[in-house]
BABA-577681 format. One record per residue (C-alpha): y, z, x; residue number from 1; residue in three letters. Coordinates in Angstrom, 1 decimal, padded with zeros to 4 digits. Last residue first. Example, Ala and Ser with C-alpha at 12.3 -4.5 7.8 and 13.67 -1.06 7.14 Angstrom:
2
<pt><north>-001.1</north><up>007.1</up><east>013.7</east><i>2</i><aa>SER</aa></pt>
<pt><north>-004.5</north><up>007.8</up><east>012.3</east><i>1</i><aa>ALA</aa></pt>
This chain:
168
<pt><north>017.3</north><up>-037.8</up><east>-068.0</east><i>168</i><aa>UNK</aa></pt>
<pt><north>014.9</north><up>-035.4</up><east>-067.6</east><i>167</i><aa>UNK</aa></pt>
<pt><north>012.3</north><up>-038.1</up><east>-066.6</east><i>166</i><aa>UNK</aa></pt>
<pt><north>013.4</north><up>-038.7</up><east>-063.3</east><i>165</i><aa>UNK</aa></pt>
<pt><north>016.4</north><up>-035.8</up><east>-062.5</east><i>164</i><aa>UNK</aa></pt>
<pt><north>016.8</north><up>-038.3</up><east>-059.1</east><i>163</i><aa>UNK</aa></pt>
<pt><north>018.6</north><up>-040.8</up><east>-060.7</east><i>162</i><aa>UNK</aa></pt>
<pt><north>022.3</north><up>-038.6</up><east>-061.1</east><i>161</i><aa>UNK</aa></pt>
<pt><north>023.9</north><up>-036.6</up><east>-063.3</east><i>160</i><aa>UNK</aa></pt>
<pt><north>021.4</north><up>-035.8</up><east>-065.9</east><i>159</i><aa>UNK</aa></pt>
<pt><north>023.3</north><up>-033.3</up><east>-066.3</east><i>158</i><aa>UNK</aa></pt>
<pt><north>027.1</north><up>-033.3</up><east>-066.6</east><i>157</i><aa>UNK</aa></pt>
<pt><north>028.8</north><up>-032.7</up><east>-063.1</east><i>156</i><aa>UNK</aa></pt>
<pt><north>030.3</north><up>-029.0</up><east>-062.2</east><i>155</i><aa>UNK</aa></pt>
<pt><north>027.1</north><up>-027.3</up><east>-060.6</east><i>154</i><aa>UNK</aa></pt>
<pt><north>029.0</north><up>-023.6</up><east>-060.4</east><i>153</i><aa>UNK</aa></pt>
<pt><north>029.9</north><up>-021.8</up><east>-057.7</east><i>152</i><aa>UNK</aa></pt>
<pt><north>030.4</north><up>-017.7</up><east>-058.6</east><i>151</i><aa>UNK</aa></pt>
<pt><north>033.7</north><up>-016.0</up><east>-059.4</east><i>150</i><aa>UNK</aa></pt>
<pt><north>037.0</north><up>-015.6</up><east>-057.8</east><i>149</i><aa>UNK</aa></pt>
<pt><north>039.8</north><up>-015.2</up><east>-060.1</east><i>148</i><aa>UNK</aa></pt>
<pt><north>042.9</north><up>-017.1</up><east>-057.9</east><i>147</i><aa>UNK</aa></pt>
<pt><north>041.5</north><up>-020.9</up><east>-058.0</east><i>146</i><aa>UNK</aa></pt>
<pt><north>039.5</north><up>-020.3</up><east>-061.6</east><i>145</i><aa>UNK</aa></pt>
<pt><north>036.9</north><up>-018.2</up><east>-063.2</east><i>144</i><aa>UNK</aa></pt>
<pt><north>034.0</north><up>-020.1</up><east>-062.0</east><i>143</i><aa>UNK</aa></pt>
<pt><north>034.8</north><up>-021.7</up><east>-058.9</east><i>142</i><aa>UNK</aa></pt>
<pt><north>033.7</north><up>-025.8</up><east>-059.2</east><i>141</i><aa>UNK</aa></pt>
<pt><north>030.8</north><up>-027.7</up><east>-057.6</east><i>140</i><aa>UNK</aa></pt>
<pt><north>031.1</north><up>-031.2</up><east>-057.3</east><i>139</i><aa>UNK</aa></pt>
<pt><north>028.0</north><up>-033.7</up><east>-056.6</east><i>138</i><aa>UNK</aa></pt>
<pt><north>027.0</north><up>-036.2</up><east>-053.9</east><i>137</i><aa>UNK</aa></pt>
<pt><north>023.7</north><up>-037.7</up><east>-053.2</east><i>136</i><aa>UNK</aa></pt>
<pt><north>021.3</north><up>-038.7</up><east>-050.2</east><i>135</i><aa>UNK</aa></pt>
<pt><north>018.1</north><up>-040.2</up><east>-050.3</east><i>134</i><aa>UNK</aa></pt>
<pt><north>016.0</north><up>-039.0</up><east>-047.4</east><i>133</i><aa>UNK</aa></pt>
<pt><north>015.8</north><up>-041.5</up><east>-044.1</east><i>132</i><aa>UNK</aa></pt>
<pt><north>012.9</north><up>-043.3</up><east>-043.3</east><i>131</i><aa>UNK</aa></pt>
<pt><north>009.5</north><up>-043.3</up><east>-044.3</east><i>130</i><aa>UNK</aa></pt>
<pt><north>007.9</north><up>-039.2</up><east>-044.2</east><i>129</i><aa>UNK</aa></pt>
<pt><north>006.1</north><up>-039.4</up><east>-048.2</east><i>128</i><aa>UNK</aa></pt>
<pt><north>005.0</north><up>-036.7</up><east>-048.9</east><i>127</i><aa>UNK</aa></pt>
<pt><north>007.6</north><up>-034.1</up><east>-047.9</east><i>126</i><aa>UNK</aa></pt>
<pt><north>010.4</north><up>-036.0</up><east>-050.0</east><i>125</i><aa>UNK</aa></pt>
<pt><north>013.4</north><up>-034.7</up><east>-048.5</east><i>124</i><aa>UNK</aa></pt>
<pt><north>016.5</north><up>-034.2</up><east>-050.9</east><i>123</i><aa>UNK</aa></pt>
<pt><north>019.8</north><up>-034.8</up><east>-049.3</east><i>122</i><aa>UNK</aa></pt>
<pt><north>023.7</north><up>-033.6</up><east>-050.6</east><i>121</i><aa>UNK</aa></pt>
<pt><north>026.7</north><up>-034.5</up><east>-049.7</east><i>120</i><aa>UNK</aa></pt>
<pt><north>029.1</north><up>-032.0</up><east>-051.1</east><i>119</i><aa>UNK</aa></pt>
<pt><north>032.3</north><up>-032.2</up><east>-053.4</east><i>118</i><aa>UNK</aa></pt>
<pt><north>034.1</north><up>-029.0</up><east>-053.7</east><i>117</i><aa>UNK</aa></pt>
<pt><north>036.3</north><up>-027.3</up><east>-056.6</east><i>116</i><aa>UNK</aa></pt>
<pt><north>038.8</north><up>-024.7</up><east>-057.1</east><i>115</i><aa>UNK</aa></pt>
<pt><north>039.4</north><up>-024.7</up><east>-060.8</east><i>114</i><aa>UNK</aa></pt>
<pt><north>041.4</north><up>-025.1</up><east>-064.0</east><i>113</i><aa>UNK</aa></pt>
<pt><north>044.6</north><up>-025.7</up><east>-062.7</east><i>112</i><aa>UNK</aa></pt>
<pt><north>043.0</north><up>-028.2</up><east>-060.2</east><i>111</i><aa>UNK</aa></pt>
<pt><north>042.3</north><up>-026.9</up><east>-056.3</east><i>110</i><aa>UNK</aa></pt>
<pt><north>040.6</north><up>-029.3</up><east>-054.0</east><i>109</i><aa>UNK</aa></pt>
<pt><north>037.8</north><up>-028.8</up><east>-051.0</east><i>108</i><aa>UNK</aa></pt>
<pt><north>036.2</north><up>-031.9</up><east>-049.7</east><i>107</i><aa>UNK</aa></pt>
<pt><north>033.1</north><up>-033.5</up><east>-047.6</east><i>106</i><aa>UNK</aa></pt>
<pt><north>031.0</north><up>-030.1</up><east>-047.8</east><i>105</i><aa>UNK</aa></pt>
<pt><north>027.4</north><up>-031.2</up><east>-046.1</east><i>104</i><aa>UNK</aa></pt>
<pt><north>024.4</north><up>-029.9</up><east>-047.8</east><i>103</i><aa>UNK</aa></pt>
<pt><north>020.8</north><up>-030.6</up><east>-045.9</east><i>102</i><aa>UNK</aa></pt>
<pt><north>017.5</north><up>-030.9</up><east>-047.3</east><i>101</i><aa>UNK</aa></pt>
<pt><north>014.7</north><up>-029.0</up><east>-049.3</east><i>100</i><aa>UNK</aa></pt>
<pt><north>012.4</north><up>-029.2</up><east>-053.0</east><i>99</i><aa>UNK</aa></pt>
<pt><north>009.3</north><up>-027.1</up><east>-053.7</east><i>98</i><aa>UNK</aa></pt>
<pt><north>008.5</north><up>-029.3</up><east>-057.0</east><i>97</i><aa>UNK</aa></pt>
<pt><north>004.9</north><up>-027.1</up><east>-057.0</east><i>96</i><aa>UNK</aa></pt>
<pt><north>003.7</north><up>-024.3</up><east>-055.3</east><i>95</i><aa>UNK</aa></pt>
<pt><north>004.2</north><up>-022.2</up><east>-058.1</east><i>94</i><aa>UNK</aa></pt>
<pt><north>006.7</north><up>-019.5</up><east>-057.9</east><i>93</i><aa>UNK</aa></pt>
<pt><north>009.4</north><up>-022.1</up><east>-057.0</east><i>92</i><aa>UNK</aa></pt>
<pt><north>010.5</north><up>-022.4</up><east>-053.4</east><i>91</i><aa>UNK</aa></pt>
<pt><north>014.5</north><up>-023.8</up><east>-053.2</east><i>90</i><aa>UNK</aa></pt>
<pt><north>015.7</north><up>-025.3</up><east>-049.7</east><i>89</i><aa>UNK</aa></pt>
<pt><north>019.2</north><up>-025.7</up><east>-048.6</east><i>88</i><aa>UNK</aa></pt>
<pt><north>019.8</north><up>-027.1</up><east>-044.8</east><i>87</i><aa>UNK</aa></pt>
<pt><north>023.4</north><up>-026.5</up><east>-043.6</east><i>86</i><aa>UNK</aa></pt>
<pt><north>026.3</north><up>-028.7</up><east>-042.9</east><i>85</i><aa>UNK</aa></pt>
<pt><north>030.0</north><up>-028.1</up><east>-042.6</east><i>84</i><aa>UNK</aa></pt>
<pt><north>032.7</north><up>-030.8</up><east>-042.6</east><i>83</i><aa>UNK</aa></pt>
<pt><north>034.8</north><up>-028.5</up><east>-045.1</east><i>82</i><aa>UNK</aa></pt>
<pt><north>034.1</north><up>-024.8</up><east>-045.3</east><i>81</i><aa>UNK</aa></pt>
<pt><north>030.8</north><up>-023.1</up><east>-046.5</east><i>80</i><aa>UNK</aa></pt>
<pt><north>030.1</north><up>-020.5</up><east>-049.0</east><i>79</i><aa>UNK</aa></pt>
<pt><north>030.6</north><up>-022.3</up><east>-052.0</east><i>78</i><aa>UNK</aa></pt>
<pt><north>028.6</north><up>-025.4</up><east>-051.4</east><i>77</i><aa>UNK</aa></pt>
<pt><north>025.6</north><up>-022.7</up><east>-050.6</east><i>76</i><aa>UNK</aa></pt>
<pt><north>026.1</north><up>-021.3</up><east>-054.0</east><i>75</i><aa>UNK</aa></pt>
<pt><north>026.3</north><up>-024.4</up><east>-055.4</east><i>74</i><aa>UNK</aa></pt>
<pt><north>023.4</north><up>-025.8</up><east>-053.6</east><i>73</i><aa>UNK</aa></pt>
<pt><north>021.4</north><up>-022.9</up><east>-054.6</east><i>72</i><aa>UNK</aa></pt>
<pt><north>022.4</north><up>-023.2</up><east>-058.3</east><i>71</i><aa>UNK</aa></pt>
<pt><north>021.9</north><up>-026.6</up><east>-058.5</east><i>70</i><aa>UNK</aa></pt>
<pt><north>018.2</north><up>-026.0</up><east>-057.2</east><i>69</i><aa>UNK</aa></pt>
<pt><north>017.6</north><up>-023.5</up><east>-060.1</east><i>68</i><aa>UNK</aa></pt>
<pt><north>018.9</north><up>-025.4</up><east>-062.6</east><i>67</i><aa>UNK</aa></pt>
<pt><north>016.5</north><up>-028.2</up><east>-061.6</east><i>66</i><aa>UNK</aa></pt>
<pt><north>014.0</north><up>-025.7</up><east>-061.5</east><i>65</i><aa>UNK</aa></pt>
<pt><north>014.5</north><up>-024.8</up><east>-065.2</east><i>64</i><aa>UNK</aa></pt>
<pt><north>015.0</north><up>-028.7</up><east>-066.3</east><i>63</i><aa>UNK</aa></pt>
<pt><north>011.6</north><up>-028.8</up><east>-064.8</east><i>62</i><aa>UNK</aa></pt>
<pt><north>010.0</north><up>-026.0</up><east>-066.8</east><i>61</i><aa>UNK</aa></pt>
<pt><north>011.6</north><up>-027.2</up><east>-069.8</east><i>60</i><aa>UNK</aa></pt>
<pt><north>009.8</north><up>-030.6</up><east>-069.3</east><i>59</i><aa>UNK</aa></pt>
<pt><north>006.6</north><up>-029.2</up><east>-068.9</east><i>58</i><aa>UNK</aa></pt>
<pt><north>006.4</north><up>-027.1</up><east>-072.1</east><i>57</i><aa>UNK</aa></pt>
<pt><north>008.0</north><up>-030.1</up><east>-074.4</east><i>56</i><aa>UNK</aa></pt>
<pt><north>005.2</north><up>-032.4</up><east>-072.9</east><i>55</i><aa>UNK</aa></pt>
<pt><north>002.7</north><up>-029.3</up><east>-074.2</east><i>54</i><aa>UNK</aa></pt>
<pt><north>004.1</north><up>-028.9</up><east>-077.5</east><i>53</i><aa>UNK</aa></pt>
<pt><north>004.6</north><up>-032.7</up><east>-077.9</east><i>52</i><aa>UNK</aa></pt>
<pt><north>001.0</north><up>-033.2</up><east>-077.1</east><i>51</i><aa>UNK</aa></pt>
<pt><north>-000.1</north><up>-030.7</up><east>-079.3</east><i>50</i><aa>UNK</aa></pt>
<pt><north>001.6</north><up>-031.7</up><east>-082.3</east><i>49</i><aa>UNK</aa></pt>
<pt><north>000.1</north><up>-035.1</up><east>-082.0</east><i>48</i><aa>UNK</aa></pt>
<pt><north>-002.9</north><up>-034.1</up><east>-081.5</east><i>47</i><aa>UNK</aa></pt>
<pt><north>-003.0</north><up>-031.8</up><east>-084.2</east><i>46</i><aa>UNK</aa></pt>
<pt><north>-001.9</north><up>-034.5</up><east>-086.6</east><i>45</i><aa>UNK</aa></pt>
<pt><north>-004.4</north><up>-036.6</up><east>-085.4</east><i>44</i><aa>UNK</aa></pt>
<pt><north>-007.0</north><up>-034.2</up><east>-086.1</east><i>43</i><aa>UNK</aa></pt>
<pt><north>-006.4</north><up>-033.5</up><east>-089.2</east><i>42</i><aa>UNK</aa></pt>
<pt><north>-005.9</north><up>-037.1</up><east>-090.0</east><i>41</i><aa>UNK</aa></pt>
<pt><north>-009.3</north><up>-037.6</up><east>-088.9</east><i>40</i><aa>UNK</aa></pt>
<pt><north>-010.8</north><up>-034.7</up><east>-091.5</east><i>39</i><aa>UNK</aa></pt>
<pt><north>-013.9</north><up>-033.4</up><east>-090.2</east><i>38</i><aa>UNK</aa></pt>
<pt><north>-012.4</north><up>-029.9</up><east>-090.3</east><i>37</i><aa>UNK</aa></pt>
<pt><north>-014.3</north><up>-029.1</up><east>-087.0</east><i>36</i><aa>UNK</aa></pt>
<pt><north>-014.3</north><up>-032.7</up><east>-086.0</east><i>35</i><aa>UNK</aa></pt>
<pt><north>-010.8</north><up>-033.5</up><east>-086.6</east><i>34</i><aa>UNK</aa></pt>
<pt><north>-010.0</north><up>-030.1</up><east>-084.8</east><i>33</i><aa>UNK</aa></pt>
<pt><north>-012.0</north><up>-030.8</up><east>-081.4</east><i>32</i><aa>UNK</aa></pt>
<pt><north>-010.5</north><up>-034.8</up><east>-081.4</east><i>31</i><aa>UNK</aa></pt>
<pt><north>-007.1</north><up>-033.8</up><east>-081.4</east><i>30</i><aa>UNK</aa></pt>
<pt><north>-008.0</north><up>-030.9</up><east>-079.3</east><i>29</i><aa>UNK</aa></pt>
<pt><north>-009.0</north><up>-032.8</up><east>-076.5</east><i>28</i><aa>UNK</aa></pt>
<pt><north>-006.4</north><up>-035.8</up><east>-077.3</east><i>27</i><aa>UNK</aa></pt>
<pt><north>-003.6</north><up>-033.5</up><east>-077.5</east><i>26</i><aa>UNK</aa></pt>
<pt><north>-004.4</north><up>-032.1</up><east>-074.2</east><i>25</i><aa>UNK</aa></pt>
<pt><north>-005.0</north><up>-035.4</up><east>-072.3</east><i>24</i><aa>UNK</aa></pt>
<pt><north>-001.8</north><up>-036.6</up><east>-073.8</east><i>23</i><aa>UNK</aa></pt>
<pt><north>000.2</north><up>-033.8</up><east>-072.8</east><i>22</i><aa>UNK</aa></pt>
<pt><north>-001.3</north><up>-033.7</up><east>-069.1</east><i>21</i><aa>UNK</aa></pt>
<pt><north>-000.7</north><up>-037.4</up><east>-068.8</east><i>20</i><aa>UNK</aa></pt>
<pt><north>002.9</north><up>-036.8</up><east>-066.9</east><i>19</i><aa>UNK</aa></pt>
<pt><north>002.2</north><up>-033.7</up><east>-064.7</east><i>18</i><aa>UNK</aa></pt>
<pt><north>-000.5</north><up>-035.8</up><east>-062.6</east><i>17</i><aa>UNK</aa></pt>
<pt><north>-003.3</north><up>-038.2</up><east>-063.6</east><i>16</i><aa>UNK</aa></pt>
<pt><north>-005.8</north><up>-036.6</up><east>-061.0</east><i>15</i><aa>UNK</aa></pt>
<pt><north>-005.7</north><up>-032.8</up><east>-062.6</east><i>14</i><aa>UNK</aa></pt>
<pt><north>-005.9</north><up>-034.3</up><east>-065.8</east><i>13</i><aa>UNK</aa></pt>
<pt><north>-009.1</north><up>-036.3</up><east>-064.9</east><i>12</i><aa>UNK</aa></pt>
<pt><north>-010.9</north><up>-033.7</up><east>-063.4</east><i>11</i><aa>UNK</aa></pt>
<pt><north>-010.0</north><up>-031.5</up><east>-066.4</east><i>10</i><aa>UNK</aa></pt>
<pt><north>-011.5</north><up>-034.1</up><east>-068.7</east><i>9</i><aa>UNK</aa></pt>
<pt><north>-014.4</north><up>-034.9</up><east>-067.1</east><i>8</i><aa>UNK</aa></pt>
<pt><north>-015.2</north><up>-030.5</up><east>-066.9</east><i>7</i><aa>UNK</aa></pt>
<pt><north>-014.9</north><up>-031.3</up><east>-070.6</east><i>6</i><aa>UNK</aa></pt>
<pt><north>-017.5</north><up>-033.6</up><east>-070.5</east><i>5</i><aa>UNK</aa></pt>
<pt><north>-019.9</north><up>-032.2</up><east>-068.4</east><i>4</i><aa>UNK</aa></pt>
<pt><north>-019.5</north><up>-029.2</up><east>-071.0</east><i>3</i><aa>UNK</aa></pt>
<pt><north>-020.4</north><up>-031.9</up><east>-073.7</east><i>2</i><aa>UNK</aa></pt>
<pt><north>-023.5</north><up>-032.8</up><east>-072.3</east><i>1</i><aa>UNK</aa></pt>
């Protein structure tokens, strides 16, 4: 009975998504410890500590891939000239969050701190295929300044935009 269950459990955590898993998993072992130590406070401390352990965990892995997709477009950004366009795609190690669209430079400037870019940017959905993708802009900026080279850099403050969700 109780392996039935757990497999109930799984099912359901793979159903609900990324944003139930740390609730799922602090209730499971919330209600595992408060039975072992039969103590209920026990156990709701140790869900509670779970849950934020394991939201904690899947947040910093999607601040990690958004880093990882600003650094793409950046480099990209970088290497093209004014009124290009290219696609930009990022694969992660797990098949997950795989993002893709098209980068369009609209400017080039120089400040005395940097020379910067601002881009056009799209982000195709490949679930969901009605109308157009969203479209956003950003700056990217020269590390090291206009005359000391360096590598393209994501210049806006995080979250910068809507589409971070629940990083923001």
């Amino acid at each position: 009975m109780r392996r039935h269950a757990l497999v109930a459990l799984g099912a359901a955590a793979l159903l609900a998504g990324c944003s139930s898993i740390g609730a799922l998993s602090g209730a499971v072992v919330g209600a595992a410890s408060g039975t072992a130590s039969a103590n209920p406070a026990v156990g709701i401390a140790v869900g509670i500590a779970v849950q934020a352990g394991v939201d904690e965990s899947i947040n910093a892995v999607f601040r990690y891939w958004s880093r990882q997709e600003q650094a793409a477009i950046a480099a990209l950004v970088g290497s093209m000239a004014v009124g290009q366009r290219q696609a930009w795609a990022v694969r992660h190690a797990i098949p997950y969050g795989n993002e893709q669209g098209e980068v369009t430079v609209v400017r080039d400037y120089a400040t005395p701190l940097a020379a910067c870019k601002e881009a056009v940017f799209s982000v195709e959905d490949s679930g969901a295929k009605t109308g157009p993708a969203p479209h956003f802009t950003t700056t990217v900026c020269r590390d090291g300044g206009k005359a000391g080279g360096g590598e393209w850099q994501w210049a806006l403050a995080e979250p910068a935009v809507a589409r971070w969700g629940a990083l923001q």
